[in-house]
C-alpha positions as CSV (number, residue, x, y, z in Angstrom):
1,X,-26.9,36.3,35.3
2,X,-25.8,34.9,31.6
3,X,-25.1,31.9,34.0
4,X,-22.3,32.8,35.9
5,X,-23.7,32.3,38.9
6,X,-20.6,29.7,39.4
7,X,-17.4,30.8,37.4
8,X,-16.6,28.9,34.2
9,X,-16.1,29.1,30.4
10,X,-19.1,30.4,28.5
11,X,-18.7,27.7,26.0
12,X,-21.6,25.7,25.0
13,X,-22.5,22.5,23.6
14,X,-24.3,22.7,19.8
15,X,-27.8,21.3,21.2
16,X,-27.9,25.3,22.2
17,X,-29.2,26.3,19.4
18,X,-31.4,29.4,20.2
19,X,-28.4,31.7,19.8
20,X,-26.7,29.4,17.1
21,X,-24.8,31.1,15.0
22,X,-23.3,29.2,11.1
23,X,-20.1,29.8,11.1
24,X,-19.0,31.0,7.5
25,X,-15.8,30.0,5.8
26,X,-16.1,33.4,3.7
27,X,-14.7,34.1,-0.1
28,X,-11.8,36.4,1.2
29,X,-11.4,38.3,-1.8
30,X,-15.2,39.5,-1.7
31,X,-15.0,40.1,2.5
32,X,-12.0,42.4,1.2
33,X,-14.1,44.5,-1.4
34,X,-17.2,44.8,0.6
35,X,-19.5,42.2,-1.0
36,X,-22.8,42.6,-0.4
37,X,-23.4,39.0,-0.6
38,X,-20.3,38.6,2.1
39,X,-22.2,41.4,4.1
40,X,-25.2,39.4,4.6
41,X,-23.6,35.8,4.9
42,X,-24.6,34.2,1.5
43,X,-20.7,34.1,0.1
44,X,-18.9,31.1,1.3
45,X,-15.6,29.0,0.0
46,X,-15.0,25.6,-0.7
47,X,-13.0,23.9,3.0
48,X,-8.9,24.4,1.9
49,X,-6.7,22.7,4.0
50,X,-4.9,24.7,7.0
51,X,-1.5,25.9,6.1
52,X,1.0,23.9,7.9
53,X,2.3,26.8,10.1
54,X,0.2,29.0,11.7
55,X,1.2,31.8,14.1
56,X,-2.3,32.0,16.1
57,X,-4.7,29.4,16.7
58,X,-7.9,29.8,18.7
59,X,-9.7,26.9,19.8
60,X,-13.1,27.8,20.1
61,X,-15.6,30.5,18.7
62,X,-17.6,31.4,22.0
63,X,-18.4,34.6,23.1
64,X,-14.5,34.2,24.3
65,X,-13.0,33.4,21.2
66,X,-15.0,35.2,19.0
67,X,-13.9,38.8,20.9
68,X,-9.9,37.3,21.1
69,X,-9.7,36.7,17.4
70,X,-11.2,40.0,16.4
71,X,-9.1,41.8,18.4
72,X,-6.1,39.8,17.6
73,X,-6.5,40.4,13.5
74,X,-7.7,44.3,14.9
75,X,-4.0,44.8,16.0
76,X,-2.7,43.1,12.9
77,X,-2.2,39.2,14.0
78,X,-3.6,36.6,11.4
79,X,-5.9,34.1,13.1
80,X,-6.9,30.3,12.7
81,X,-10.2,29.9,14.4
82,X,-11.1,26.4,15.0
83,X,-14.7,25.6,16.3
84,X,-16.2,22.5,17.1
85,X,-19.6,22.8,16.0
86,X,-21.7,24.1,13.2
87,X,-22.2,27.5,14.5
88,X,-20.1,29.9,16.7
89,X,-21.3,32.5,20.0
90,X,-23.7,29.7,20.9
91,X,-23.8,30.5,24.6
92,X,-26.8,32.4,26.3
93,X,-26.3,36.0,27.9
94,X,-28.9,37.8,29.3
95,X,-27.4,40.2,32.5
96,X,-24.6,42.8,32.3
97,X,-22.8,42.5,35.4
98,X,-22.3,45.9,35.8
99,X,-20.9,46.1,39.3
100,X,-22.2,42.5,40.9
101,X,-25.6,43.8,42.1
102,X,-26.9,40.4,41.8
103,X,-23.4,38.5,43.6
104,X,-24.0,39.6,47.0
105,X,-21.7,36.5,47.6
106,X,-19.1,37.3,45.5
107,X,-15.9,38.4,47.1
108,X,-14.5,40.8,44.8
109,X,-16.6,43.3,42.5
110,X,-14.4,46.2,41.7
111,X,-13.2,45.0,38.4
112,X,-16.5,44.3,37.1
113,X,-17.7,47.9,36.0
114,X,-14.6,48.3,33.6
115,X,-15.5,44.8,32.4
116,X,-19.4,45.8,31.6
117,X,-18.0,49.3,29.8
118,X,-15.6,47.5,27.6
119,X,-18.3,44.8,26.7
120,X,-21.0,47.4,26.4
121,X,-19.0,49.8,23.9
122,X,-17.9,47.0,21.8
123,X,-21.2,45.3,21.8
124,X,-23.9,48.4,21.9
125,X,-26.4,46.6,19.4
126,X,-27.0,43.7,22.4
127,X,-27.2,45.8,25.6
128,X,-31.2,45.9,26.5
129,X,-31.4,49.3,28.6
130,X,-33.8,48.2,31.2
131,X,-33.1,48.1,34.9
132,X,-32.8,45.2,37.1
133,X,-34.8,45.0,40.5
134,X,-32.6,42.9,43.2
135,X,-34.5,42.3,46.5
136,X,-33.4,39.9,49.5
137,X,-36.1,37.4,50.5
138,X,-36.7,36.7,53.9
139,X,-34.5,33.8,53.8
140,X,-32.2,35.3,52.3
141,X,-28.8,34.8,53.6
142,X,-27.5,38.1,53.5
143,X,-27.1,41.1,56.4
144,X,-29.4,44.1,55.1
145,X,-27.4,46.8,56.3
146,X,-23.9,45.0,55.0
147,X,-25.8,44.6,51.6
148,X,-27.2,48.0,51.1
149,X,-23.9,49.3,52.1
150,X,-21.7,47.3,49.6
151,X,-24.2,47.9,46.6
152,X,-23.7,51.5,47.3
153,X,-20.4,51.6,47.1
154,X,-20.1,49.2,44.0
155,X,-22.7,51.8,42.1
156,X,-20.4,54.8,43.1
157,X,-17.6,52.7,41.5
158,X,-20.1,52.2,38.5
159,X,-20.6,55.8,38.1
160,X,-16.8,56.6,37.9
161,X,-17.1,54.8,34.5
162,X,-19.8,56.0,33.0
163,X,-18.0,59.1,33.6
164,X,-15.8,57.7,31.2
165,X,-18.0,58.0,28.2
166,X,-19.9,60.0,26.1
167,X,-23.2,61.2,25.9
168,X,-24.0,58.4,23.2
169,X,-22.3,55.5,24.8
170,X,-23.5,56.1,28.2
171,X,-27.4,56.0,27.1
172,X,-26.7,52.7,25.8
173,X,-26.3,51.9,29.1
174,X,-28.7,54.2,31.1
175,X,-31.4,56.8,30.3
176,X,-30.1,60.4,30.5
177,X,-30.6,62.1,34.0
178,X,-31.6,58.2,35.7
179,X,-30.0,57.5,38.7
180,X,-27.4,54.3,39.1
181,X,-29.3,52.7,41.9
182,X,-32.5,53.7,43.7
183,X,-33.2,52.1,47.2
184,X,-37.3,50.8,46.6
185,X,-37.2,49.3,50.7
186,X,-35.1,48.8,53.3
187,X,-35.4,48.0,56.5
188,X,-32.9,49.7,58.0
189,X,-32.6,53.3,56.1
190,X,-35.1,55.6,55.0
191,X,-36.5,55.5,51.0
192,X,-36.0,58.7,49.1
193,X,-38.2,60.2,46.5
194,X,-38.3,57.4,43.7
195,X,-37.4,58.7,39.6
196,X,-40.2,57.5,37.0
197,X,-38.0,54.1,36.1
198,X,-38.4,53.4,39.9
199,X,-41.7,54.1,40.5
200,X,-42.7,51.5,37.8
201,X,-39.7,48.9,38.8
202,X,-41.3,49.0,42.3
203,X,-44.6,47.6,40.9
204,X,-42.7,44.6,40.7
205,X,-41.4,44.4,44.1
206,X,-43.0,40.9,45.9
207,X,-45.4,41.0,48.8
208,X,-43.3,40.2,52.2
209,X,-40.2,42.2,50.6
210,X,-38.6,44.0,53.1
211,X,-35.1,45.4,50.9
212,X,-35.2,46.1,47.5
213,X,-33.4,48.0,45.0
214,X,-32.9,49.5,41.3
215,X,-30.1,49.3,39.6
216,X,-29.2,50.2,35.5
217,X,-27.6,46.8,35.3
218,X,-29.2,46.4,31.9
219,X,-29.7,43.3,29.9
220,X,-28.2,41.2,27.0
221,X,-29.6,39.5,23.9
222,X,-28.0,36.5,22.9
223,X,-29.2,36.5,19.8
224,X,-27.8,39.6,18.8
225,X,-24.7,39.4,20.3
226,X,-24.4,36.2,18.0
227,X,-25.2,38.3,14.9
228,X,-22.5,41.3,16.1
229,X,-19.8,38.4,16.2
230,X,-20.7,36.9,13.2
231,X,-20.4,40.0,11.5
232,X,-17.5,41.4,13.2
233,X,-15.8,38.0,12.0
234,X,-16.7,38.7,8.6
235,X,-15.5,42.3,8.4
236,X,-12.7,40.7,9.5
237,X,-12.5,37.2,7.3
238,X,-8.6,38.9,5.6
239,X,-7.1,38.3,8.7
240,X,-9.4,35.5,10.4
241,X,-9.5,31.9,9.0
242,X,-12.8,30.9,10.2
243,X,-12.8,26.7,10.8
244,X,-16.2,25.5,11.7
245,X,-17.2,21.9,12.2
246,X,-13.7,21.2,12.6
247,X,-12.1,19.4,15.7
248,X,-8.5,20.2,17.0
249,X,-6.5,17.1,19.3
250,X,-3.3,15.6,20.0
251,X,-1.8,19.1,21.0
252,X,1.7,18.5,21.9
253,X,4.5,21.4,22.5
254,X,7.7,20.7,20.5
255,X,10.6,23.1,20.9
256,X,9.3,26.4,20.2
257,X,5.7,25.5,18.4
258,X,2.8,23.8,19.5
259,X,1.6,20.8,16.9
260,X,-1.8,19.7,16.7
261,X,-4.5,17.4,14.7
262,X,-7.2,19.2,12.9
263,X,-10.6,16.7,11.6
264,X,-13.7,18.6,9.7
265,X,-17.0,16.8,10.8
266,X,-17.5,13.4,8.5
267,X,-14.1,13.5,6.9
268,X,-11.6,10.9,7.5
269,X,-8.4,13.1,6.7
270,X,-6.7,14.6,9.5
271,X,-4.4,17.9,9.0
272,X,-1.5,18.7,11.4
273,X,-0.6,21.6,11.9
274,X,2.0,23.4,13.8
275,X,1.3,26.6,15.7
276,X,3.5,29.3,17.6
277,X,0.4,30.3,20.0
278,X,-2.6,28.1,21.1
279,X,-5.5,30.1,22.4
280,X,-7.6,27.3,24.2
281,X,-11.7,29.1,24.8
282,X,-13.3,25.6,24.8
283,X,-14.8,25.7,28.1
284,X,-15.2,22.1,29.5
285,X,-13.6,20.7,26.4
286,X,-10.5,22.0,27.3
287,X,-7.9,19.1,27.7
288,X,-7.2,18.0,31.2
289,X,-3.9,17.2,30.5
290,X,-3.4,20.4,29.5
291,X,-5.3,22.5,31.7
292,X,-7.3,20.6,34.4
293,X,-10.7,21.7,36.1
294,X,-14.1,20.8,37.0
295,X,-17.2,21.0,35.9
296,X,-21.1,21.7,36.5
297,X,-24.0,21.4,34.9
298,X,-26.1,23.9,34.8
299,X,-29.4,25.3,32.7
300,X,-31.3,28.7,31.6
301,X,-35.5,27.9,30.8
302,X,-37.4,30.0,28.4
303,X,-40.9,30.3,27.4
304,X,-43.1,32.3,24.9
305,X,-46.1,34.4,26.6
306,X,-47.2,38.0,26.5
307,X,-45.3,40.2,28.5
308,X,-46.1,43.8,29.8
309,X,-43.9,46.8,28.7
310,X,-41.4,47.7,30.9
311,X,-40.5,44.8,33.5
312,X,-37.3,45.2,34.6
313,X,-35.2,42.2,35.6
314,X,-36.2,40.8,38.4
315,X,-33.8,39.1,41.3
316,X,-34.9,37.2,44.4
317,X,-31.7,36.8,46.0
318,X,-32.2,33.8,48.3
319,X,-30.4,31.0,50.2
320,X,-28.2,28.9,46.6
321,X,-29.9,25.0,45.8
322,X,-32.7,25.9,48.0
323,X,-35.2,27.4,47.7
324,X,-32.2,28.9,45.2
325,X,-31.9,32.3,43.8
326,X,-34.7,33.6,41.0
327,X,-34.0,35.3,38.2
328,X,-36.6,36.4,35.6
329,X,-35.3,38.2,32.8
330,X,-38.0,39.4,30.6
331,X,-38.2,39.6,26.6
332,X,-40.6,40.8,23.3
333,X,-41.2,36.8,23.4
334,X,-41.8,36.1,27.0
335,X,-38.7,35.4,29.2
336,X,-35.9,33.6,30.1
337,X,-35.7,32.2,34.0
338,X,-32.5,31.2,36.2
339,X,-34.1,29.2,39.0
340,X,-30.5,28.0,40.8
341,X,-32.3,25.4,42.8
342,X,-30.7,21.6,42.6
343,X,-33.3,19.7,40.6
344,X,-34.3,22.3,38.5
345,X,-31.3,24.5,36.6
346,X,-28.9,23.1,39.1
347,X,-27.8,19.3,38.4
348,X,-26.2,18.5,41.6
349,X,-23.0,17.4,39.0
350,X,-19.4,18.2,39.5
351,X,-17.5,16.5,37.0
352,X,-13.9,16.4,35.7
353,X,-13.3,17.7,32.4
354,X,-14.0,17.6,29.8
355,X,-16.9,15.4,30.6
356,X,-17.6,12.1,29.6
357,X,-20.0,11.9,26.3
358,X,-22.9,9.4,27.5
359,X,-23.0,11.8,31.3
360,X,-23.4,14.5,29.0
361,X,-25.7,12.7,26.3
362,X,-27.9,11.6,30.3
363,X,-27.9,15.3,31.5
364,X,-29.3,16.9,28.5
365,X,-32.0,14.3,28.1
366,X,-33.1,15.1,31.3
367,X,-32.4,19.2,30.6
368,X,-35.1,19.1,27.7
369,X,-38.2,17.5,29.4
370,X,-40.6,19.9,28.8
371,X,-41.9,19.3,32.7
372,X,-38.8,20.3,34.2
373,X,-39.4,23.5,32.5
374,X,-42.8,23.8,34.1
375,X,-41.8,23.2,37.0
376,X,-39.4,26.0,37.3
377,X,-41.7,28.5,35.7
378,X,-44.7,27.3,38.2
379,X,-42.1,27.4,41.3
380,X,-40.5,30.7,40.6
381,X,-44.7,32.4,39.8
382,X,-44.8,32.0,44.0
383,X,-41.6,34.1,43.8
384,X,-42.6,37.2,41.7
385,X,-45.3,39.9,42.8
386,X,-48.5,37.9,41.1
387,X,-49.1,39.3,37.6
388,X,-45.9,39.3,36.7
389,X,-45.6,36.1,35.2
390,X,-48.5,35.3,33.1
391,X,-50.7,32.1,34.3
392,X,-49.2,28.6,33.4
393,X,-51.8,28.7,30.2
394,X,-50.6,31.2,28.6
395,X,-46.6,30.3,28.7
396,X,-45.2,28.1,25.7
397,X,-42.2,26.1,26.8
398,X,-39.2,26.8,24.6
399,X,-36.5,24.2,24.1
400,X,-33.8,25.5,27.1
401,X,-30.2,25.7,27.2
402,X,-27.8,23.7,28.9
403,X,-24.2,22.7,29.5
404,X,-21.4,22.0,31.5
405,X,-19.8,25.2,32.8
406,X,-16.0,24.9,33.8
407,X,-15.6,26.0,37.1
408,X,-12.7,28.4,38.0
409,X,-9.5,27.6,38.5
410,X,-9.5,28.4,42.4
411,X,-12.5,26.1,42.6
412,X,-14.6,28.4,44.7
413,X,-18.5,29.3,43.4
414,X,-17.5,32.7,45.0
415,X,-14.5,33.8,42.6
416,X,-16.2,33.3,39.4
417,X,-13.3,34.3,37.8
418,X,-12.6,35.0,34.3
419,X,-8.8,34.7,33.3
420,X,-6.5,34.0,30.8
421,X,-3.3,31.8,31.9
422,X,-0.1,31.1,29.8
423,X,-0.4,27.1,31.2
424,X,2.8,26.1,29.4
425,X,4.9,28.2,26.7
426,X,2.7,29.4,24.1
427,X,-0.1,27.8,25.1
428,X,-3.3,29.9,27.0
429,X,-6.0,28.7,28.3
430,X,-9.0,31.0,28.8
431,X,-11.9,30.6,30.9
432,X,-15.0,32.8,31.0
433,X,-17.2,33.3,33.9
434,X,-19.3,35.8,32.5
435,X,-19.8,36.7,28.9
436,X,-19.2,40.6,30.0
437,X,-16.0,39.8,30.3
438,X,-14.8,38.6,27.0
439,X,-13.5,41.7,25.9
440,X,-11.1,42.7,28.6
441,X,-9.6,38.9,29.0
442,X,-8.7,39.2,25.0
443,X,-7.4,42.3,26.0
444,X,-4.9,39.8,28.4
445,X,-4.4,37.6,25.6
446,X,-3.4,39.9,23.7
447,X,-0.7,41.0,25.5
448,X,0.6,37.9,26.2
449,X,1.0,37.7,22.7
450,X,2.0,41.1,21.2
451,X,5.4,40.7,23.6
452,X,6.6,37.5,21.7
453,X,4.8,38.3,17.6
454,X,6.9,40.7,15.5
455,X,4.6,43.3,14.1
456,X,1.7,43.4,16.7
457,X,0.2,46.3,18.1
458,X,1.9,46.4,21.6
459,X,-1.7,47.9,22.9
460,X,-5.4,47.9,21.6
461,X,-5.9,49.9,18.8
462,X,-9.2,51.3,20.7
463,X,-8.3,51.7,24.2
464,X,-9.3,54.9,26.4
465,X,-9.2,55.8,30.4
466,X,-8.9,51.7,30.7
467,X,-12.0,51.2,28.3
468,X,-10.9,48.7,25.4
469,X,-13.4,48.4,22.5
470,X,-13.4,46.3,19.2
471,X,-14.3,48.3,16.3
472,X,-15.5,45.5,14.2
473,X,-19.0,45.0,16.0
474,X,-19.2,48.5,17.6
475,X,-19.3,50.2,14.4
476,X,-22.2,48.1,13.2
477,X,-25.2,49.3,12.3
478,X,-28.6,49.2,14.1
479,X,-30.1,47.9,10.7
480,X,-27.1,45.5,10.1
481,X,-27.8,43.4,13.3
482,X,-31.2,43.8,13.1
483,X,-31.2,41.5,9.6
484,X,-28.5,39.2,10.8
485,X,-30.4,38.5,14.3
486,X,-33.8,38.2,12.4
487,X,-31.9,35.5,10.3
488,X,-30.4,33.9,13.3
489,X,-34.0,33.3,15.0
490,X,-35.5,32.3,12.0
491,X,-32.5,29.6,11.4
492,X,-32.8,28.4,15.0
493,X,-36.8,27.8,14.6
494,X,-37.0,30.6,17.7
495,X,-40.0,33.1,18.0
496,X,-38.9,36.1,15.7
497,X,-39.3,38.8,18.4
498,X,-36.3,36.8,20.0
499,X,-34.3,39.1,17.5
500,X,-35.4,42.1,19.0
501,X,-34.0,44.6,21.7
502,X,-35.9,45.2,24.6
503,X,-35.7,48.7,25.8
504,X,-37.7,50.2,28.2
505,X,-39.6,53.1,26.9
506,X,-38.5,56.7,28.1
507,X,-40.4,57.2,31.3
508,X,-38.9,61.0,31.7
509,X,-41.3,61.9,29.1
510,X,-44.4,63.8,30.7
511,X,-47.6,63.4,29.0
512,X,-49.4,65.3,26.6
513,X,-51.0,67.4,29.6
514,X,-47.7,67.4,31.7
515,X,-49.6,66.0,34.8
516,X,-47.3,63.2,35.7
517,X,-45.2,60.3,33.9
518,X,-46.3,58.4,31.3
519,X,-46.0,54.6,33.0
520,X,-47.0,51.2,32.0
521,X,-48.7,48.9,34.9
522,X,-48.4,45.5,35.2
């Protein structure tokens, strides 16, 4: 579920660091001309002091802040983008919450298939087209009639936007003539004739399972949706000022500007600037002065080991802390795993933000130790059909990634909300729920802004039937991000197949003798 599984901003502390991306503070003049040293990163400038008024300044380069100030400086705004750490899109994403398959809890889905779309066609190069299998465990919480009814109508919603696209976006997000969602059981309808993708997604259906279904809710690669923004950014370094390392404080509003402290990492000076829009994406770091919330701490595992072609997501929707929901969400280097089960990713820890530095410093001690890893891998093995998840020999723990994850604003686990608010005059604070939705809440940000900056595009630039997309990272090429995620694995000391896109092969193929489909088996 790219860890929304309780609302909050997607923005990450730097001990994250398998989807770490440097920041660059690029030579402008050779980002202009089309460097090829800009192009692949090498270029960078000296630090210059921040001019002392600034029209736009985004705190934060999450997946959130990253996808604001590109489409900002896309409809002709300069941009100041401050970020905290060494690197920028640092948070994990591995679901595309196409139409809330996997939030049978949730109270309101309908906006999330425009979401997914807008994500999807401004992202292409880190949608995984592989299906997700959801399936309700015996314990499970949920009425199967109610369930089956409400995915059904979430994937007709679905549908009306893939209707939407073209040929070539749509099979980014789904194999030509595959069906939205296929019903593998259920205990209170009949199964229909199942399409190749099925058939194979239903070897992974548990023992004991009694509904379970397919759905084309594909999957995301963190890695490369770290290398689309860091090259978006730099397509765009003439109108973004890129600030890494750098802290922002003391924001105070003053007549008509905001003014606030800038502080690179190991310098004594402080800059202060003033601003006539603060963008705040920093998550739990956001000031609670400013914009007050909670917080929890949450966790995604991974581990290296061989895995099968073609296992699709798999969900075990369950009773939340315990036995908690399982999510396995399978890679070329083995697989990540959600396990929302206090004790394991859960924490049991609501805190006020942002968070106090020696809780936090206590929590992520605990995160790393390799056993707790284990133990959620070993756990969630008795969840899975057996032979999905290779034997605890074979699996290589992989350092996780954990945070504290601002909870939404209305503080209930079932909103998970993403929003952008105008908290005080010219300041926003943005929260993000779910990294599919950073595209459509710049979208709101930026039309809080274009109604007060002379100049600005009052609408995206890229916008159709609803769908907004940022050309900077959609027009990338396949080869581009390939090299930039390669880097970004490599940098990170993470298993170079993490750079990869996992895509199911085409199962509509017949073989050579046309006597059936050409399937992999567990």
């Amino acid at each position: 579920t790219d860890l929304g599984i309780i609302g909050g901003a997607m923005i990450f502390f730097s001990v994250l660091s398998h989807s770490a991306l440097t920041l660059r503070n690029l030579n402008l003049t050779k980002a202009a001309a089309g460097d090829d040293a800009t192009t692949n990163g090498a270029a960078q400038k000296q630090f210059q002091p921040p001019q002392q008024e600034q029209r736009v300044v985004v705190l934060g380069a999450g997946h959130a802040g990253c996808a604001i100030s590109m489409m900002l400086a896309e409809r002709g705004v300069d941009v100041l983008l401050i970020e905290g750490d060494e690197h920028i899109s640092n948070g994990p994403c591995c679901h595309l919450h196409s139409f809330g398959a996997i939030y049978p809890d949730m109270k309101d889905v309908s906006d999330l298939p425009g979401k997914a779309v807008s994500f999807a066609t401004s992202y292409p190069e880190s949608v995984d087209r592989r299906p997700t299998l959801v399936a309700l465990s015996p314990t499970a919480p949920y009425a199967p009639s109610e369930w089956h009814a409400r995915i059904v109508e979430s994937a007709a919603l679905y549908e009306e936007w893939l209707d939407k696209l073209d040929d070539a976006q749509r099979e980014v997000l789904i194999p030509k003539g595959a069906p939205v969602l296929e019903v593998l059981r259920s205990s209170v309808g009949a199964v229909g004739e199942l399409s190749p993708w099925a058939v194979q997604t239903a070897l992974h259906v548990p023992d004991g399972i009694r509904d379970a279904i397919m759905v084309w809710e594909c999957g995301l690669n963190d890695c490369r949706l770290a290398a689309l923004n860091e090259l978006g950014l730099e397509r765009l370094s003439h109108k973004i000022d890129l600030r890494a390392a750098t802290w922002a404080s003391d924001l105070v509003h003053e007549g008509d500007t905001w003014k606030l402290k800038l502080q690179r990492s190991g310098d004594v000076h402080q800059e202060t600037i003033s601003a006539e829009f603060v963008i705040d994406a920093r998550g739990s770091h956001i000031d609670a002065s400013l914009a007050p919330a909670t917080a929890e701490f949450k966790m995604v595992f991974a581990a290296a080991h061989p895995t099968p072609c073609n296992v699709p997501e798999i969900v075990i929707l369950d009773k939340r802390v315990n036995p908690g929901i399982t999510q396995y969400t399978p890679y070329h280097f083995g697989s990540k795993l959600h396990k929302l089960q206090v004790g394991l990713c859960l924490f049991d820890c609501i805190t006020s933000t942002p968070p106090a530095q020696d809780l936090n410093d206590r929590r992520l001690e605990e995160a790393f130790a390799p056993q707790r890893s284990l133990a959620a891998y070993e756990v969630s093995r008795g969840d899975l059909k057996l032979g999905t998840m290779p034997p605890a020999e074979q699996i290589k723990v992989l350092k996780p990634k954990a945070r504290f994850q601002r909870l939404p604003a209305s503080g209930g686990a079932e909103a998970r909300n993403s929003y952008a608010i105008e908290r005080l005059p010219g300041y926003i604070e943005v929260t993000l729920s779910k990294s599919v939705c950073a595209v459509k809440v710049a979208a709101t940000v930026c039309s809080m802004v274009s109604a007060k900056v002379q100049g600005m595009s009052p609408t995206p630039a890229h916008c159709n039937e609803g769908i907004v997309s940022l050309q900077a990272t959609s027009l990338l090429t396949h080869a581009e991000v390939n090299d930039r995620a390669a880097q970004i694995a490599a940098r990170c000391e993470q298993p170079a197949p993490s750079a990869w896109k996992y895509d199911w092969d085409d199962l509509s193929r017949r073989d050579e003798h046309g006597e059936g489909d050409t399937l992999c088996s567990i």
